[in-house]
N, C-alpha and C positions, 0 to 999 in steps of 0.2 A: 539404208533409208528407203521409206515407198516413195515412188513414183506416183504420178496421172495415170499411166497405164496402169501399173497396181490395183489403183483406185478403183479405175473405170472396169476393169477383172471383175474386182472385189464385189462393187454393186451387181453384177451381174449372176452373180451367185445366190442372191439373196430372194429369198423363196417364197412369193407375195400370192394368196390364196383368189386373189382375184385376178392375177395373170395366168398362172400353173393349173389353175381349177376356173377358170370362167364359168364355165357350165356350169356348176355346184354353187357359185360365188358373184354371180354375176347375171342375173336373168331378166327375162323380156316379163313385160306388163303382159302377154298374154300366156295361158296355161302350156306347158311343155310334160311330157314325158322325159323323165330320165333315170339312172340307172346312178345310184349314188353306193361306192364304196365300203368295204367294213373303215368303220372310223372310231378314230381314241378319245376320250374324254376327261377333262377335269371336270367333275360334278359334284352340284348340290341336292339335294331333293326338301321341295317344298309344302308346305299347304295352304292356300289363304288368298288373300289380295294381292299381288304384284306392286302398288302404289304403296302397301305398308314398309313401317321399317324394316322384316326381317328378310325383306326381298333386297335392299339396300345392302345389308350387312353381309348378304352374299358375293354380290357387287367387291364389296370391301375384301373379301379374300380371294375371289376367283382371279382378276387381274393382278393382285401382288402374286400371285402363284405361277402363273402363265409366263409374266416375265422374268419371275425369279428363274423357272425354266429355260426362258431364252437367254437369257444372260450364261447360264450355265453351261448351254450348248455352244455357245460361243467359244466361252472357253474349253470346252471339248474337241474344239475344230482344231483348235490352235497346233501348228506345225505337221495337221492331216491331210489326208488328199481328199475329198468330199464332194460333192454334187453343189451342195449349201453349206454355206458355212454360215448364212445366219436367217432369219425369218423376220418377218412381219406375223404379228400375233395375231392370232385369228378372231372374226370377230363373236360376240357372244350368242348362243343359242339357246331355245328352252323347248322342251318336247311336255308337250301342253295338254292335261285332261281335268277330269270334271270327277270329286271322289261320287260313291253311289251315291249319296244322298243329293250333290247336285246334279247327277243325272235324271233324280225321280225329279224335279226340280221342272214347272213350267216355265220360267223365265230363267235367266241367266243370274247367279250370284254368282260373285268375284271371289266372295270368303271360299267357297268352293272349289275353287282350282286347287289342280295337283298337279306337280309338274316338279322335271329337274333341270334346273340352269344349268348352260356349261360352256366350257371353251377348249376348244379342239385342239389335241397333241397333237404336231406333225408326225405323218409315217416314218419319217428319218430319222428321228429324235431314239435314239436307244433306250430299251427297255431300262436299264440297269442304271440310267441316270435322274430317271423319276423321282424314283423312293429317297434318295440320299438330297437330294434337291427337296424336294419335301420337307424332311428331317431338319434342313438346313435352314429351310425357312419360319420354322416352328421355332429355331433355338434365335432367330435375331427378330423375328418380329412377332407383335404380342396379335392372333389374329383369332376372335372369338369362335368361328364357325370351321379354322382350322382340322381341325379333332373328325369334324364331319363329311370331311373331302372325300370323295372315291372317284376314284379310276375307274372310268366304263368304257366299254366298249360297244360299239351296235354292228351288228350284222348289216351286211353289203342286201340290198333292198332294190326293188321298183318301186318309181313313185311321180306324182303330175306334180308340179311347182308354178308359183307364178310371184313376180314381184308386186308386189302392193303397195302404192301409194300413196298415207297419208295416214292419218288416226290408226290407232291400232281397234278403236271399237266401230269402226267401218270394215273393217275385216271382211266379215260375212258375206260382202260384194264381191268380193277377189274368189270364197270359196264356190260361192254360186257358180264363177265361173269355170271352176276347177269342175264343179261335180260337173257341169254340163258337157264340157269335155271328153269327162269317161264316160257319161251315158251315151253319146255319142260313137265310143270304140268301144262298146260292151264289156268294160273292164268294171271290176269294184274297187271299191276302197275296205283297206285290212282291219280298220278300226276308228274307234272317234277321237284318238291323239293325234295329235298334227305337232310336225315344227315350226319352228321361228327362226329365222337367222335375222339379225339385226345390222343392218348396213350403215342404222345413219345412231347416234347417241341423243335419245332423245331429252337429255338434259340441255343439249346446246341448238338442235334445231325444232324449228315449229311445227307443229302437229298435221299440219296439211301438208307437209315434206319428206314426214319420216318414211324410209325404205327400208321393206321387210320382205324376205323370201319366205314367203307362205309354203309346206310342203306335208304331203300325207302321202305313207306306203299303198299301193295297190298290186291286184293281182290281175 
């Protein structure tokens, strides 16, 4: 039978993206330099509006996936010696651009965006428990955009971040102050994609509250 102590063990193994990665997962209102990781991905890749449905529908498999994962590693822990033996799921991210045509574009269209949603494999999570987890989740649940899942990976990077605030179409304020930053230490920025990391769900909180880690590579 477990114990309190057991328990109190147990939670303390459990591997929270905003305790173990603060820096990466947890940042200041104002722009930071940092040095961010090669990291795993479950990914979708998109084109269009973000508010439409097939940005939803991605929603719909990316977290049945992620957890079916964590569930899985759980039981992979079982009767192991391990660092974690379990995770808090990490939260969703989108690496965000504009195809050419809204680049030639003088205002901003949303139909425009290009970009892949995703949600981050833990580095401890073994390779070889992916794919079968995968596989296993295709045969018990019916998930449209299934088929289209990839495993990406991104290369370990420089890059300025800053948490932002509030609307996601007040953005623009947070990168202003990004770029001034590197104008500032004469550094540039590698391209016109940026990331998202999403702290807050903006289904359940209000628009002047949402918290997002704004981030672009630089050199």
């Amino acid at each position: 039978m477990r114990n309190n102590n057991y328990r109190e063990w147990s939670q303390l193994m459990k591997y929270s993206s905003r305790k173990q990665e603060k820096e990466l997962y947890s940042t200041s209102l104002k722009p930071q330099f940092v040095e961010v990781p090669e990291q795993k991905f479950f990914s979708l890749h998109g084109v269009g509006d973000p508010n439409g449905a097939e940005f939803k529908e991605k929603m719909e498999t990316l977290f049945p996936m992620a957890y079916a994962l964590k569930a899985a590693y759980k039981k992979y822990c079982e009767n192991k010696t391990v660092e974690f033996d379990d995770y808090v799921v990490f939260p969703l991210e989108g690496v965000w651009s504009l195809t050419e045509e809204g680049q030639a574009m003088d205002q901003l269209d949303k139909d425009e965006f290009e970009y892949d949603v995703m949600i981050r494999i833990p580095d401890f999570v073994p390779d070889d428990l992916i794919e079968p987890t995968i596989q296993a989740t295709k045969e018990k649940k019916h998930l449209k955009l299934l088929p289209q899942l990839e495993i990406k990976t991104y290369p370990a990077i420089s890059a300025i971040q800053i948490l932002h605030v509030g609307p996601y179409d007040d953005e623009p304020t947070s990168f202003t102050k990004m770029d001034q930053l590197l104008e500032e230490n004469s550094k540039q920025r590698v391209s016109k994609s940026h990331r998202e990391i999403y702290l807050s769900d903006a289904r359940r909180v209000d628009a002047d509250k949402l918290q997002t880690i704004l981030r672009y590579e630089i050199n």
